[in-house]
C-alpha positions as CSV (number, residue, x, y, z in Angstrom):
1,X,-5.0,-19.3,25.9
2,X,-2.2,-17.9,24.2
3,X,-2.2,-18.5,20.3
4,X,-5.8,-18.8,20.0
5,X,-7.7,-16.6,18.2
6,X,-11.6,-15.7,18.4
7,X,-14.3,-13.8,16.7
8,X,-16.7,-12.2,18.6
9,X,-19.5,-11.4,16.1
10,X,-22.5,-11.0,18.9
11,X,-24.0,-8.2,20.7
12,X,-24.5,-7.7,24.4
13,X,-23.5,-10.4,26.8
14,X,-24.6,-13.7,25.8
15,X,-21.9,-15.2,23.9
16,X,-19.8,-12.3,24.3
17,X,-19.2,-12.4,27.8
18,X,-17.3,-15.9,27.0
19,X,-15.1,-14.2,24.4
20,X,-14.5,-11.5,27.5
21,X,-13.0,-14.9,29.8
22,X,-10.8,-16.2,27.2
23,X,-9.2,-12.7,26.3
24,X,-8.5,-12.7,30.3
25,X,-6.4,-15.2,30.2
26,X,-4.7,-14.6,26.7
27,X,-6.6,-15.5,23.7
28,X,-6.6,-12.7,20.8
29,X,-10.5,-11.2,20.8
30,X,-11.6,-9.4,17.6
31,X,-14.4,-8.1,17.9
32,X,-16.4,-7.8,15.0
33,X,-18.9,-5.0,14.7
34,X,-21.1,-3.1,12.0
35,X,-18.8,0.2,10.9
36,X,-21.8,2.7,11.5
37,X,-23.5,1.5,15.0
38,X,-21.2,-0.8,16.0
39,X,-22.4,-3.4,19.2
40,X,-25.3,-1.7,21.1
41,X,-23.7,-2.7,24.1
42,X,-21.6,0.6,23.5
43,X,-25.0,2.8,24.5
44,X,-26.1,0.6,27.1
45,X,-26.0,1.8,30.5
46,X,-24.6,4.5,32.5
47,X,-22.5,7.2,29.8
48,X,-18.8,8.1,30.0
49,X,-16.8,10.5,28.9
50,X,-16.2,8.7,25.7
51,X,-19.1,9.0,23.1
52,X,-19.4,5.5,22.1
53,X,-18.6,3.6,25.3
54,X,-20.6,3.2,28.3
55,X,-19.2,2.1,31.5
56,X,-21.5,-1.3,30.8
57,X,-19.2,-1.6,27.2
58,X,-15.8,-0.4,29.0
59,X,-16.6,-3.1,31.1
60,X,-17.8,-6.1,29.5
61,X,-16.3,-5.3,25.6
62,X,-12.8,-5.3,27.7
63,X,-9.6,-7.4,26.1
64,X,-11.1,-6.8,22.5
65,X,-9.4,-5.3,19.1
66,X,-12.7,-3.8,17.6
67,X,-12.6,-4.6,13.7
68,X,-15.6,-3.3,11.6
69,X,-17.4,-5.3,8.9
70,X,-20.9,-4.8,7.3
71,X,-21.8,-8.7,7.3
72,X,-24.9,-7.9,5.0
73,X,-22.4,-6.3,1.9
74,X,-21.3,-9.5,0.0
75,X,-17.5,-8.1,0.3
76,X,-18.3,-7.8,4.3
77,X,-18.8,-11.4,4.2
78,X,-16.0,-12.2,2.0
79,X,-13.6,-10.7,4.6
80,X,-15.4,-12.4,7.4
81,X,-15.2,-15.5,5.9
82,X,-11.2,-14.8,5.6
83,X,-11.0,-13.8,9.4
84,X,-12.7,-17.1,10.0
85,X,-10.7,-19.4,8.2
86,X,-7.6,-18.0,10.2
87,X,-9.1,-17.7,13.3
88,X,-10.1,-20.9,16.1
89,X,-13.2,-19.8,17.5
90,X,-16.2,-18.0,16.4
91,X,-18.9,-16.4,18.8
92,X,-22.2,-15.2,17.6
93,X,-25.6,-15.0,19.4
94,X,-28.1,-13.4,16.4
95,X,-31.5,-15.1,16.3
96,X,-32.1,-18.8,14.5
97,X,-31.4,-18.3,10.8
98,X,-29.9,-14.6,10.9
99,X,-25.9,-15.8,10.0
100,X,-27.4,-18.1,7.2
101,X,-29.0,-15.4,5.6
102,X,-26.1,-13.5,5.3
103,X,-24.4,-16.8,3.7
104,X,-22.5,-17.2,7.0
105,X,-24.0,-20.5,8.0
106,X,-22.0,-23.5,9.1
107,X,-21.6,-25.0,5.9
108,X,-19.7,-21.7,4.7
109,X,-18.4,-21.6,7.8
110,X,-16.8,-24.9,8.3
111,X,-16.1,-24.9,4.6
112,X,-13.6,-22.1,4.9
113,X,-12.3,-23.6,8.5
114,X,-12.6,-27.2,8.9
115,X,-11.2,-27.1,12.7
116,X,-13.6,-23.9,13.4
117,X,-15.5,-24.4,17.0
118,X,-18.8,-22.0,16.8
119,X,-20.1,-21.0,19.8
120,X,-23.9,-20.0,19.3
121,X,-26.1,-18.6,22.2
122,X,-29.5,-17.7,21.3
123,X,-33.0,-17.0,23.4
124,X,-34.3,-20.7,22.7
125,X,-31.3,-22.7,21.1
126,X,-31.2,-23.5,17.5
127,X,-34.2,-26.2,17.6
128,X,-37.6,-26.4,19.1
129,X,-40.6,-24.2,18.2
130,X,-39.2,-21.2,19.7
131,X,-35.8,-21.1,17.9
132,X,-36.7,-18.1,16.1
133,X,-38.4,-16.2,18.7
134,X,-36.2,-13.2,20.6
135,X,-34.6,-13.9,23.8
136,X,-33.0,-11.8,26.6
137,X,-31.9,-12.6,30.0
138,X,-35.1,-11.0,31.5
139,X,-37.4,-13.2,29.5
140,X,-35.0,-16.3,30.1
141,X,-35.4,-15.9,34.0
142,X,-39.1,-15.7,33.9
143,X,-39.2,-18.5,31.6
144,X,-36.9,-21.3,33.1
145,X,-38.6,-21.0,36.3
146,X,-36.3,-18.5,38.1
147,X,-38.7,-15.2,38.3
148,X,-41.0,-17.3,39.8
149,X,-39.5,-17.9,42.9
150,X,-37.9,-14.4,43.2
151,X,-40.1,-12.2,45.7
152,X,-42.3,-12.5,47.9
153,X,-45.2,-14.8,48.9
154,X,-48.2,-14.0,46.7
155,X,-46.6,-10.3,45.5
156,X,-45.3,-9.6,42.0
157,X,-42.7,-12.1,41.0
158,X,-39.4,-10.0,40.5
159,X,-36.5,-9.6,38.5
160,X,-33.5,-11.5,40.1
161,X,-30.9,-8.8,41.3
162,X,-31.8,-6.9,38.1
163,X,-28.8,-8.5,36.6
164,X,-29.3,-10.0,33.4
165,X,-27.4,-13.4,35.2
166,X,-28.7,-15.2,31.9
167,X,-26.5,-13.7,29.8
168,X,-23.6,-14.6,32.1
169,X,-24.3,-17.5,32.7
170,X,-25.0,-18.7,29.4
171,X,-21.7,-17.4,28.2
172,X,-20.1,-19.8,31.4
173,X,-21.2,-22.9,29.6
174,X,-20.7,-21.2,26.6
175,X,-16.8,-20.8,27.8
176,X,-16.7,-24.6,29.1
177,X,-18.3,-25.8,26.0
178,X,-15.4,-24.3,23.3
179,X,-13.0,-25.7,25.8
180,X,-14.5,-29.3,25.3
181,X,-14.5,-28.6,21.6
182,X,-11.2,-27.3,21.4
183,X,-10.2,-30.3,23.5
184,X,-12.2,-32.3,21.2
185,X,-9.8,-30.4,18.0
186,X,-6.9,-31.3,19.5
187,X,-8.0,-35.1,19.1
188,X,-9.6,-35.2,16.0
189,X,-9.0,-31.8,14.1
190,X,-12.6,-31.6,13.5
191,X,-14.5,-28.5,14.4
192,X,-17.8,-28.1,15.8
193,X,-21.1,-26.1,17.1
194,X,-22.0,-25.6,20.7
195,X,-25.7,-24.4,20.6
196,X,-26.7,-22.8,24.1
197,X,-29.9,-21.3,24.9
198,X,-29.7,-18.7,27.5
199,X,-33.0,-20.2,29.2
200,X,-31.2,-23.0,29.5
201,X,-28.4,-22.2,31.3
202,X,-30.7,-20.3,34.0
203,X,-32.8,-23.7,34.2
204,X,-29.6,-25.6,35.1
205,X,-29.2,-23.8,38.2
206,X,-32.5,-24.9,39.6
207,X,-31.9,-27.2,42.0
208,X,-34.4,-30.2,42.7
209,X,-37.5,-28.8,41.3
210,X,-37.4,-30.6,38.2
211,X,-37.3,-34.0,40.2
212,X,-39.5,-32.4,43.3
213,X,-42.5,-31.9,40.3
214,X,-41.9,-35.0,38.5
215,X,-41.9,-37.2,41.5
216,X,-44.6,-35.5,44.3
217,X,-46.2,-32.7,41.7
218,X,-44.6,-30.3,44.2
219,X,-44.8,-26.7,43.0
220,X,-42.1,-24.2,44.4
221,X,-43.6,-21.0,45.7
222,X,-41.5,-17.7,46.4
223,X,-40.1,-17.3,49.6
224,X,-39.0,-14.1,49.9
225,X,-35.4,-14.0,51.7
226,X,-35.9,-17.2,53.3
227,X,-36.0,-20.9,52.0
228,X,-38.0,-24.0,52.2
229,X,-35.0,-26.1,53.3
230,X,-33.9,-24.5,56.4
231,X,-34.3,-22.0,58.7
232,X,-33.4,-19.2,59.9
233,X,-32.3,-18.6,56.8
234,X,-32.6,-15.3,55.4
235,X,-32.1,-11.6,55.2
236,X,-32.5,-9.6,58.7
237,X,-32.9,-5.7,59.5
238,X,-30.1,-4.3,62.2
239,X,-30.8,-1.2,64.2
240,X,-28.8,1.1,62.0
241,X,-31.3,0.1,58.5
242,X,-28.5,-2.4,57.4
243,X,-29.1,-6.3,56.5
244,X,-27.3,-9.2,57.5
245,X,-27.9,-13.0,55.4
246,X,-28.0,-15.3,58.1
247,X,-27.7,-19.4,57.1
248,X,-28.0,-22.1,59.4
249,X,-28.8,-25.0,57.6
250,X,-28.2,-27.9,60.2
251,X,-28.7,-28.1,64.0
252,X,-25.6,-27.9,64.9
253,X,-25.5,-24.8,63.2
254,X,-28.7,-23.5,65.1
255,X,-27.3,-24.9,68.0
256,X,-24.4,-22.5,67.7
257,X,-26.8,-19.4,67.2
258,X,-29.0,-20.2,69.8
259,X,-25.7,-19.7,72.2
260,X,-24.6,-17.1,70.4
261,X,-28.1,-15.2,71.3
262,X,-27.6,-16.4,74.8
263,X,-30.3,-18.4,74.5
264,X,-29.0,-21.9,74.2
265,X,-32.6,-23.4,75.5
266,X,-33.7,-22.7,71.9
267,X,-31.5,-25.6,70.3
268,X,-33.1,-27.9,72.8
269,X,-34.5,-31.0,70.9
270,X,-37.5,-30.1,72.3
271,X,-37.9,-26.6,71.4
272,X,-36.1,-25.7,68.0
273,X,-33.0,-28.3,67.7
274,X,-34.4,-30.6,65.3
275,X,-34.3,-29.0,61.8
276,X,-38.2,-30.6,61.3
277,X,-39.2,-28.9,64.4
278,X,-37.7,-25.3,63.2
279,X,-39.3,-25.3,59.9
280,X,-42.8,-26.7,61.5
281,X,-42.1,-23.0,63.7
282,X,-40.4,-20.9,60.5
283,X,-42.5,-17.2,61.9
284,X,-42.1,-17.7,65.5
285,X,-37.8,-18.6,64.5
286,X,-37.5,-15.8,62.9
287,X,-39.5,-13.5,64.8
288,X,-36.8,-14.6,67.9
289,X,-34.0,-14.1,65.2
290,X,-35.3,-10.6,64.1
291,X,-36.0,-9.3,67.4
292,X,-32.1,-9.9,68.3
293,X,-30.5,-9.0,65.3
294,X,-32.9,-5.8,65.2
295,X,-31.6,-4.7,68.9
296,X,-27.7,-4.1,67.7
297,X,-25.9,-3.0,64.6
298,X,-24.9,-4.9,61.7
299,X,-21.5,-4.3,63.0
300,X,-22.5,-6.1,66.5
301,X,-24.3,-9.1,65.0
302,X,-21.0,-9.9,62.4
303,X,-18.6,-9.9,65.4
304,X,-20.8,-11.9,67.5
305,X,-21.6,-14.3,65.1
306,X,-18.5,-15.1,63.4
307,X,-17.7,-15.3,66.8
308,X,-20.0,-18.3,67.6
309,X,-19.0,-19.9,64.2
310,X,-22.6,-18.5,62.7
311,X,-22.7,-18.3,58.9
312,X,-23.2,-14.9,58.4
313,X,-22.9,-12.0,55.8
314,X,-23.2,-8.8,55.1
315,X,-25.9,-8.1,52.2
316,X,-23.7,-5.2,50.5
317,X,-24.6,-2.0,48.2
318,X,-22.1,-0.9,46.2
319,X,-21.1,1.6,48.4
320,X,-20.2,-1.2,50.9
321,X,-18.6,-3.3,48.4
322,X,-15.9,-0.4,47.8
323,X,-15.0,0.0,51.3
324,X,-14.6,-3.9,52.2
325,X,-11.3,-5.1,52.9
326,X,-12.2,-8.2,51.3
327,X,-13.2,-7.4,48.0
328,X,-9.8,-5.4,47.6
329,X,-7.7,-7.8,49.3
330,X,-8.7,-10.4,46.7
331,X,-8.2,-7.9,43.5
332,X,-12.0,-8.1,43.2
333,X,-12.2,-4.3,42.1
334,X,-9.6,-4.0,39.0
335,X,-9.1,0.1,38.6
336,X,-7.7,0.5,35.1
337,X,-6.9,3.8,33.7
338,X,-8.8,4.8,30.2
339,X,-7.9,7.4,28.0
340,X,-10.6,10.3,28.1
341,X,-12.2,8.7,30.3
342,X,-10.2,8.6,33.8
343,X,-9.6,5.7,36.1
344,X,-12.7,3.1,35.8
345,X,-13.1,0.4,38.3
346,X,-14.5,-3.1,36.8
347,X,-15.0,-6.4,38.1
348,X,-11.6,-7.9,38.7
349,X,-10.7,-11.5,36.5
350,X,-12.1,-14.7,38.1
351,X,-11.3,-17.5,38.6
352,X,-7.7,-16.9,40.1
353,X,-5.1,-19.3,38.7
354,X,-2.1,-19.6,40.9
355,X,0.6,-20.0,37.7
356,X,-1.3,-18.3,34.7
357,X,-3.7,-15.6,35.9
358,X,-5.5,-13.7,33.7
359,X,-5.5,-10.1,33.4
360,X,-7.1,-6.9,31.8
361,X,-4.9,-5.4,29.0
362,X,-7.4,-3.1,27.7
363,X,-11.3,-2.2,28.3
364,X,-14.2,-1.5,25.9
365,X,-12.1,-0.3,22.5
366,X,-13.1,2.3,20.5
367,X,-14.8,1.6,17.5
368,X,-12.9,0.1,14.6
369,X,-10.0,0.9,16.2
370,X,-7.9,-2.5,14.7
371,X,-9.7,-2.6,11.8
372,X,-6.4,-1.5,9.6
373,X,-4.2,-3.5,11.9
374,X,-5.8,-6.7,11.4
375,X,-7.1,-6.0,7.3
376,X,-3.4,-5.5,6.5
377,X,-1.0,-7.6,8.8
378,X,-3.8,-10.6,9.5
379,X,-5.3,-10.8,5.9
380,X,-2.5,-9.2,3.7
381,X,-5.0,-6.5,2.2
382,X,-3.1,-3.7,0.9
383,X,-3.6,0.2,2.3
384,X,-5.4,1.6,-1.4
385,X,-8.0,-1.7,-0.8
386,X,-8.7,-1.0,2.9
387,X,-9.0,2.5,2.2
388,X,-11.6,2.1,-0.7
389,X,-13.4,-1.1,1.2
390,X,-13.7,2.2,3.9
391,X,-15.4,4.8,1.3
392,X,-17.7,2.0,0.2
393,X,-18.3,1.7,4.0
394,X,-17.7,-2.2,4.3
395,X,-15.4,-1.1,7.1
């Protein structure tokens, strides 16, 4: 992604978190930000030692130049309008309406950059009743369907993983959709908008229930750690308090478990070899699977099962995840050292190209700290203007 260039004028993750993929792999991020408060990703999460960056921004703000505008001074916008027209992409996720108050709207927009593709991730998308409502990834789970299956029968639907996997996910369409676009440019020269909601991305991922509803009326309870589709499949408790996920979603899969418990009777078609037949006899499965993996350690049930050809995985802390050969085998954990701050270990780059990977040049910047760089070598303002457009606090 060399040569391309991208504003990244949103807070958070949705939207951003796209801008954060194409800086891995080359594009030029600027990330634009208000010159007193900057993103509020910057006080989210865990503090460091640096007094605007938490690990959450050091993290996820990372392959950024920070520039500071004030979008709502009509010389903020002025500038902005500048950056656009010599820029290729633009990233914003404001509510509805909020960029067309400020005289930022597409028409301005695509006035001062005919080619520009606009990226735009919002709660509810730019139509609809809701457009204007707020949206986070919290409210977009419980909304498109995913908090209600996350948890336990008849408890307290839950918050998936307690990651906001909205955002993310969101900004992964987000990412394909400027690729079309830019694919599109390439073609035709002509610009364009992709308007994501973040609900929206969270409802793509579910499955059949759409057609399971629409067809039968079938409602989708929660089901704890296990599913409707096959069993055993879930989470199981060793004898040392760890967990194992166990998935055997066809018979020959059970049939291999059943061995591997030393008790290939179980996988008779008569008993529990015919999928119907297991999920007709879900409790008294996984009671038999529980009372095995509960008798040994998680270490014992891995080697015995990957033994036997059993899908099987550990179900990790943190803690784990550091200590896995795996994850560091792979470059899963990317340890990058930050000034004042100390060596800080963040997700590694994904996906891994095998000619172009991407990288981490830098993580989270300090605020405003390519504002000058980019006023006076990108947009040719001199060092009196930048310095009064500071004391005037534009920048």
């Amino acid at each position: 992604m060399s040569g391309l260039r991208v504003i990244d004028v949103g807070t958070f993750l949705a939207g951003p978190y796209a801008a954060s993929m194409l800086g891995e792999f080359g594009a030029e991020i600027l990330k634009v930000e208000h010159p007193i408060a900057g993103d509020p990703m910057r006080r989210f999460g865990t503090e460091s030692k640096r007094h605007d960056a938490t690990l959450a921004w050091l993290s996820e703000g990372r392959n950024r130049k920070s520039v500071t505008l004030d979008l709502r001074q009509r010389e903020g916008v002025e500038l902005f309008l500048k950056l656009v027209a010599k820029s290729d992409v633009l990233i914003e996720n404001f509510r509805p309406g909020t960029m067309e108050e400020w005289g930022l709207g597409w028409d301005e927009l695509s006035k001062a950059n005919p080619a520009l593709v606009m990226l735009r991730v919002s709660g509810y998308g730019q139509t609809g009743p809701y457009r204007r409502r707020s949206g986070f990834a919290h409210i977009a789970h419980g909304f498109a369907g995913l908090s209600y299956l996350a948890g336990f029968p008849n408890e307290t639907p839950v918050v998936p993983g307690t990651a906001p996997l909205g955002d993310y996910l969101s900004s992964l369409y987000g990412a394909i959709g400027i690729l079309i676009a830019l694919r599109h440019r390439e073609q035709t020269g002509e610009g364009q908008i992709i308007d994501i909601g973040i609900y929206e991305a969270v409802f793509r991922q579910m499955d059949e229930i759409a057609a399971a509803y629409g067809l039968f009326g079938k409602v989708r309870q929660r089901e704890g750690a296990g599913s409707f589709v096959a069993v055993p499949h879930g989470h199981f408790r060793t004898c040392d308090d760890k967990w194992v996920a166990i998935a055997c979603t066809t018979d020959k899969m059970f049939e291999r478990f059943a061995a591997t418990m030393e008790k290939p009777e179980l996988a008779a078609k008569e008993r529990y070899g015919n999928q119907r037949k297991r999920l007709a006899a879900r409790e008294e499965v996984n009671r038999i699977v529980n009372e095995w993996v509960g008798a040994l350690t998680r270490d014992e049930v891995m080697q015995r099962c990957i033994a036997g050809e059993v899908p099987i995985g550990k179900v990790n802390s943190i803690a784990d995840i550091f200590a896995d050969e795996h994850f560091q085998a792979r470059g899963n954990l990317a340890r990058i050292e930050e000034e004042g701050v100390g060596e800080v270990v963040v997700p590694g780059v994904v996906p891994t190209l095998s000619e172009t990977p991407g990288r981490i040049s830098n993580l989270g910047p300090p605020l405003g700290n390519a504002t000058y760089e980019v006023l006076r070598e990108l947009l040719d303002i001199s060092a009196q203007d930048i310095k009064q457009l500071r004391q005037r606090k534009i920048i």
